[in-house]
C-alpha positions in Angstrom: 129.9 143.1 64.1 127.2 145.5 65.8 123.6 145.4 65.2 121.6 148.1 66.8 118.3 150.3 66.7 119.0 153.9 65.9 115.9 156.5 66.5 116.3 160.7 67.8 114.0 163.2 69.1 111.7 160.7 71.7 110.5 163.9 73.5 109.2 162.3 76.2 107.0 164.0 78.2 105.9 166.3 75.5 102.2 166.8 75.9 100.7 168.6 72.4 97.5 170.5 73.4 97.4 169.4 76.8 95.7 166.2 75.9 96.3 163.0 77.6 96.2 160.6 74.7 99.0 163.0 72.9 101.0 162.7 76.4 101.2 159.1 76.1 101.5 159.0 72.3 105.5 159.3 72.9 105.4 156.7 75.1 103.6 154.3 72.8 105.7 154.7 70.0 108.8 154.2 72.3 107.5 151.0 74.1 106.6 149.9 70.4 110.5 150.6 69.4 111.1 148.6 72.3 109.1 145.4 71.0 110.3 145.5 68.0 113.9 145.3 69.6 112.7 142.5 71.8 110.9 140.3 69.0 114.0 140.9 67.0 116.4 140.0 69.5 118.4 143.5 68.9 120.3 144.3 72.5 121.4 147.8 71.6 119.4 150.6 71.0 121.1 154.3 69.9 119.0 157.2 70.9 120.7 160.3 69.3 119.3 162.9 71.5 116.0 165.0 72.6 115.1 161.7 74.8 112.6 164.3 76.8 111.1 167.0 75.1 111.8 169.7 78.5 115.0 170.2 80.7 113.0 169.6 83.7 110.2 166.8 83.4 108.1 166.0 85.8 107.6 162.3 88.0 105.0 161.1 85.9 107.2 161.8 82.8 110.1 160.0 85.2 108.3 157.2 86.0 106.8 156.4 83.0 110.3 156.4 81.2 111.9 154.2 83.6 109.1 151.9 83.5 109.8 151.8 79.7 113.6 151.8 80.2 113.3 148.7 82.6 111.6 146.6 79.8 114.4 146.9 78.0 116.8 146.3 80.7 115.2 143.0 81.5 115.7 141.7 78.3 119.3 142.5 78.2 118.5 145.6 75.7 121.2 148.1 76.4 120.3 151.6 75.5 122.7 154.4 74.7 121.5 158.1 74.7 123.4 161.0 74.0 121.7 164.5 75.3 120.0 166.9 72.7 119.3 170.7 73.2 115.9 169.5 74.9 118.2 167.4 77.1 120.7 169.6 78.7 120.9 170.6 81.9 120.0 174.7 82.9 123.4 176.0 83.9 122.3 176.4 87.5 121.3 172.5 87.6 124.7 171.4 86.1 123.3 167.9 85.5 120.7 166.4 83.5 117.8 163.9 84.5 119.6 161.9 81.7 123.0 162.4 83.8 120.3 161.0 86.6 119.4 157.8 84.6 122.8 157.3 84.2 123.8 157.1 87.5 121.1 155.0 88.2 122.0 152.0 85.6 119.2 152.7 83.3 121.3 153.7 80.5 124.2 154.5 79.6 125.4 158.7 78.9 127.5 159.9 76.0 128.2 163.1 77.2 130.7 165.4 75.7 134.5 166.5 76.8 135.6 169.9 76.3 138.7 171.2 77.8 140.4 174.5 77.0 138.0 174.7 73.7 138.9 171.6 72.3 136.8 168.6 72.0 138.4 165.4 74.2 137.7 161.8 73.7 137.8 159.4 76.5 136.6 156.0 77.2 132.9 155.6 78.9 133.6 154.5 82.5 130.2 153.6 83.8 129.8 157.8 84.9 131.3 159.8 82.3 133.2 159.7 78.9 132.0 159.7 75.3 133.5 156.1 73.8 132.5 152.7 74.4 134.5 150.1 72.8 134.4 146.4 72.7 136.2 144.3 70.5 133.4 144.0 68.1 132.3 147.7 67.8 133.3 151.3 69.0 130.6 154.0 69.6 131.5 157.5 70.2 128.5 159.9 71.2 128.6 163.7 70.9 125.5 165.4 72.5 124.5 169.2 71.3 127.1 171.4 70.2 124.6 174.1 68.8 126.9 176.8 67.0 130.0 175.1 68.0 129.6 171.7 66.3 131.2 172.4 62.9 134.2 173.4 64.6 134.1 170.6 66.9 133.6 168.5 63.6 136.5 169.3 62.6 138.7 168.7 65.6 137.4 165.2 65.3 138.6 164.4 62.3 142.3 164.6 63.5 141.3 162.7 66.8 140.0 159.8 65.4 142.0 157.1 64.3 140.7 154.3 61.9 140.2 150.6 63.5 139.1 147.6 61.9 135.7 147.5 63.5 132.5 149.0 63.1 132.4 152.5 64.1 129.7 154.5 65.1 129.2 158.6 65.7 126.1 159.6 67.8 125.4 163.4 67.1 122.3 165.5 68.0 123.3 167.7 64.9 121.8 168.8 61.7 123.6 168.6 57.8 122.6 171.3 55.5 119.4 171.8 56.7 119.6 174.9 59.3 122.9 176.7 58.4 123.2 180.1 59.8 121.0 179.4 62.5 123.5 178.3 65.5 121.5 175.0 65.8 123.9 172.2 65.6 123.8 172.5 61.8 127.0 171.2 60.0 127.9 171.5 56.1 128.0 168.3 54.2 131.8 168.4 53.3 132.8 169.0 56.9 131.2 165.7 58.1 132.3 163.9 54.9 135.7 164.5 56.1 135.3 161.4 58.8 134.2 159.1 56.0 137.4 157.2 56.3 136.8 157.0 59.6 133.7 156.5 61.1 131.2 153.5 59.3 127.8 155.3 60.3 126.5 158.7 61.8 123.7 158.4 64.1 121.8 161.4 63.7 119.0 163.2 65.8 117.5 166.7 65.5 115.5 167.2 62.3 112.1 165.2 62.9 111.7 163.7 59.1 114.2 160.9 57.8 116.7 162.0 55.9 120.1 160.0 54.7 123.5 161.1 52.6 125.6 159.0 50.9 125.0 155.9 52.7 126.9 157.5 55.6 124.2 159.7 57.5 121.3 158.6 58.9 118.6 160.7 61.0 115.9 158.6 61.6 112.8 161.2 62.6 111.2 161.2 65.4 108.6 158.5 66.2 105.6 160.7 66.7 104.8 164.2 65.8 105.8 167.0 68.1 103.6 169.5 66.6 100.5 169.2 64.1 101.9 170.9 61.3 105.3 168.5 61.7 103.5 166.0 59.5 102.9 168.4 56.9 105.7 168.4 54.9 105.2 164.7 54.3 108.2 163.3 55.6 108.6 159.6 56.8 109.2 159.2 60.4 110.4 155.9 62.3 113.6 154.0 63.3 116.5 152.1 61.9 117.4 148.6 62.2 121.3 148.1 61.4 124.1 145.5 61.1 127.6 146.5 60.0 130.5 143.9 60.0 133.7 144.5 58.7 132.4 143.5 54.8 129.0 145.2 54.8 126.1 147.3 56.0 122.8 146.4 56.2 120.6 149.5 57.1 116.6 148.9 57.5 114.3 151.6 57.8 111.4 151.1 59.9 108.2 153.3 60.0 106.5 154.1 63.5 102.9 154.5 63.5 102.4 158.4 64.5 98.6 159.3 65.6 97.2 160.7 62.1 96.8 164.3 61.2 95.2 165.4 58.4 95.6 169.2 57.1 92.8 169.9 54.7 92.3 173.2 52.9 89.0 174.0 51.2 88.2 176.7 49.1 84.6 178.5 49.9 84.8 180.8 47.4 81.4 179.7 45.6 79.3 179.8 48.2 76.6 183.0 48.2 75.4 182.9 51.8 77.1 181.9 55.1 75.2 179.2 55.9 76.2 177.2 53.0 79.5 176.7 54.8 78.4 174.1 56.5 76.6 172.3 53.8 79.4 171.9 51.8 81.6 170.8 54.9 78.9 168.0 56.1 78.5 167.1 52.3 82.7 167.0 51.9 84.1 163.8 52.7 87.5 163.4 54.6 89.7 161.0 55.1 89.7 160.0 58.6 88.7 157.7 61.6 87.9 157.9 65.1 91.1 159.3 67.5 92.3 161.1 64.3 93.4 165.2 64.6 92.0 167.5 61.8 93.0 170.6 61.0 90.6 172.6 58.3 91.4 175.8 56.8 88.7 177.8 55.2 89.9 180.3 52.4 88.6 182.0 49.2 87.2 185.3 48.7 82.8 185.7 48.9 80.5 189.0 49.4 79.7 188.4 52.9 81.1 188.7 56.2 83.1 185.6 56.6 82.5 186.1 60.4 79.2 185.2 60.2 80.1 181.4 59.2 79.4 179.3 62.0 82.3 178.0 63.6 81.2 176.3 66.4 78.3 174.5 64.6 80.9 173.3 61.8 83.3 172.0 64.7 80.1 170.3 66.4 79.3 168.7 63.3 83.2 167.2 62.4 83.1 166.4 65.9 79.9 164.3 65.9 81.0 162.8 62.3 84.6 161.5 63.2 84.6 161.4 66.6 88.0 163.2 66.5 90.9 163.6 69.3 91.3 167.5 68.5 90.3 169.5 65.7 90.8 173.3 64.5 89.1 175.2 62.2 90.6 178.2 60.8 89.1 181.1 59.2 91.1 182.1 56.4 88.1 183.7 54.1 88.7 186.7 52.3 92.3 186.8 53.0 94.6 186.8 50.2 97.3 184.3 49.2 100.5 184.5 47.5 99.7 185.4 44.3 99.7 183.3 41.5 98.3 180.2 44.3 94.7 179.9 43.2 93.9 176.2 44.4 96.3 176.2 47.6 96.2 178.3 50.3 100.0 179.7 52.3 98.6 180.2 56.0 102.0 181.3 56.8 102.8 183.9 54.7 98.9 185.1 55.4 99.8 185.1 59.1 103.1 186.7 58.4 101.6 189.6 56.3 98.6 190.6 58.8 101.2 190.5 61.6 103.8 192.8 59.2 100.4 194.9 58.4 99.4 195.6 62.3 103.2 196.5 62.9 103.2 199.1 60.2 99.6 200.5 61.5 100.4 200.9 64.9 104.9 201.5 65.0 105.2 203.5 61.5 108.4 204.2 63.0 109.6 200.2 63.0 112.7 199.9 60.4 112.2 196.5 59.7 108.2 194.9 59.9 108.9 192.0 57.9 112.0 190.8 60.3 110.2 191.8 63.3 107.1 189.5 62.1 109.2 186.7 61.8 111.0 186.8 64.9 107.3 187.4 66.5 106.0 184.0 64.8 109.6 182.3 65.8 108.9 182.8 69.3 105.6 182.0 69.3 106.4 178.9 67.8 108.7 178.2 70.9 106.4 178.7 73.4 103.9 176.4 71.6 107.2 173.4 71.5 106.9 174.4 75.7 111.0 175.5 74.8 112.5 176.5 77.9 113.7 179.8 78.8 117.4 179.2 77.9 116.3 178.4 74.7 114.3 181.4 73.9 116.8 183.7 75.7 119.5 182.5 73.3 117.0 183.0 70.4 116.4 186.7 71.5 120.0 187.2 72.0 121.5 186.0 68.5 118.4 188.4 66.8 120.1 191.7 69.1 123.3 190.9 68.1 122.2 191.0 64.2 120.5 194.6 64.7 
């Protein structure tokens, strides 16, 4: 029997905004994870990848996670990370500060074997190795392939032999979800294939929950990266699991991420500029102190729409909610996709006025719309603070599509 935690994508250290409260967000919802393991007397805890959100973190970032590491390790919690693309190592450096954590007892490092091409198991031995096995369980962790992980799928399959005990995979991977991008994304029928072998896959990488047949499980990250990642909705939290050789029991449990709210309000009634902030301090939204808000204004009037007010709407949210960070967007008098009356696509708006300015100023650019994209790509990068190997590989798959 094993019963463990399984949460991804930590990203400790990240630091949204440059806002202290967002810094130690990440931490909070980790030390929370960390109660709940302790109150529920759980001594294992899965962390499949992007434990720090940069390559290199810095000694607050350090000591604050072994200080949150240590709590575990004094109640006999024993955590298990493998790295994600956030995780690994610059070439130059060789090692990662998770390598570092490693060394130093604070947890233990899945880290992957490859000789000659081909993916290697071998048992953990307190420095390297990506099995642990006990008589009870077996635990095999594969950190971030990117491209190469559906081949290295695939070698698996014929490397793993069935046991009569639970069996878990650790992969910082993704299943259906960014095909085609060379980001560690896997198709559904090539990870099937180790249904006969493997009991659970413990997935990290996408940052909303998502599950497959009772077999897959990517838990989310505990706190939003980025303000638009709780736009789409999706749950994010942890999971609390016990398999024995006769069942599974798989619990999901929510974290409490600091609340954003994306609101979008149409202005299109409104005769004079002013008005705008009539109808914003009349509008009532749904939110408390510490909150973050982001407000889009769209719709089409006979004015300037530079001549709303801003600042003074901003002032007045601000004084209202008492908010941790807001932005206000300007989207008046800019069209939407058609057919969208009551809802407004920023991102095909941004996309367009970028593929517009392209056109204006390089007539001789073969390919505007592409060339927007891979401008808003990178831009949204820099705004995850992704490190240069990251972006360099991004720019270098785009030149070998031209």
């Amino acid at each position: 029997m094993i019963e463990f935690i399984h949460c991804g994508d930590l990203h400790l250290g990240c630091n949204p905004n440059r806002i202290e409260e967002r810094y130690e967000d990440f931490f909070v919802a980790f030390n929370n994870l960390i109660d709940y393991a302790i109150n529920k007397n759980v001594r294992l805890i899965l962390v499949s990848g992007d434990f720090f959100h940069l390559k290199v973190i810095n000694s607050k970032t350090l000591i604050k996670t072994i200080e949150s590491l240590n709590r575990a390790k004094e109640n006999k919690i024993e955590v298990i990370v493998i790295e994600g693309n956030h995780d690994q190592a610059f070439y130059v450096d060789e090692d990662s500060w998770l390598y570092f954590l490693n060394k130093q007892k604070y947890l233990k490092l899945l880290q992957n074997e490859i000789i000659d091409g081909k993916i290697k198991l071998k048992l953990f031995d307190d420095e390297t190795g990506n099995i642990i096995e006990t008589d009870d369980y077996r635990i095999i962790g594969l950190g971030y392939l990117g491209g190469m992980t559906e081949k290295y799928i695939n070698d698996l399959a014929s490397l793993i032999e069935k046991k009569h005990k639970p069996t878990v995979l650790m992969m910082h991977a993704a299943i259906n979800r960014l095909y085609g991008q060379d980001m560690g994304d896997v198709k559904s029928e090539v990870i099937l294939k180790l249904v006969d072998k493997i009991d659970y896959i413990a997935l990290g990488h996408i940052h909303n929950r998502y599950e497959i047949d009772d077999f897959i499980f990517n838990p989310g990250a505990l706190e939003n990266i980025r303000l638009r990642d709780s736009k789409s909705g999706g749950e994010k939290g942890f999971y609390h699991v016990k398999i024995t050789r006769e069942e599974k029991e798989v619990k999901y449990i929510l974290s409490k991420p600091r609340k954003v709210l994306y609101e979008n309000l149409d202005l299109s009634k409104i005769k004079l500029p002013e008005k705008a902030l009539e109808i914003i301090k009349e509008t009532k939204f749904d939110l408390n102190s510490g909150d973050m808000l982001e407000l889009n204004l769209y719709g089409q009037v006979d004015f300037n729409p530079y001549l709303i007010d801003i600042d003074k709407i901003k002032t007045s949210l601000q004084d209202k909610y008492d908010l941790l960070y807001l932005e206000v967007n300007n989207y008046i008098n800019l069209e939407t996709k058609a057919g969208e009356k009551s809802e407004i696509d920023l991102e095909n708006i941004v996309e367009e006025l970028i593929v517009e300015e392209i056109k204006v100023n390089y007539p001789e650019a073969k390919r505007p719309k592409h060339l927007a994209n891979l401008m808003i790509n990178l831009v949204d990068k820099i705004t995850e603070d992704a490190d240069e190997k990251t972006i360099i590989q991004m720019l270098y798959e785009e030149e070998k599509s031209i």
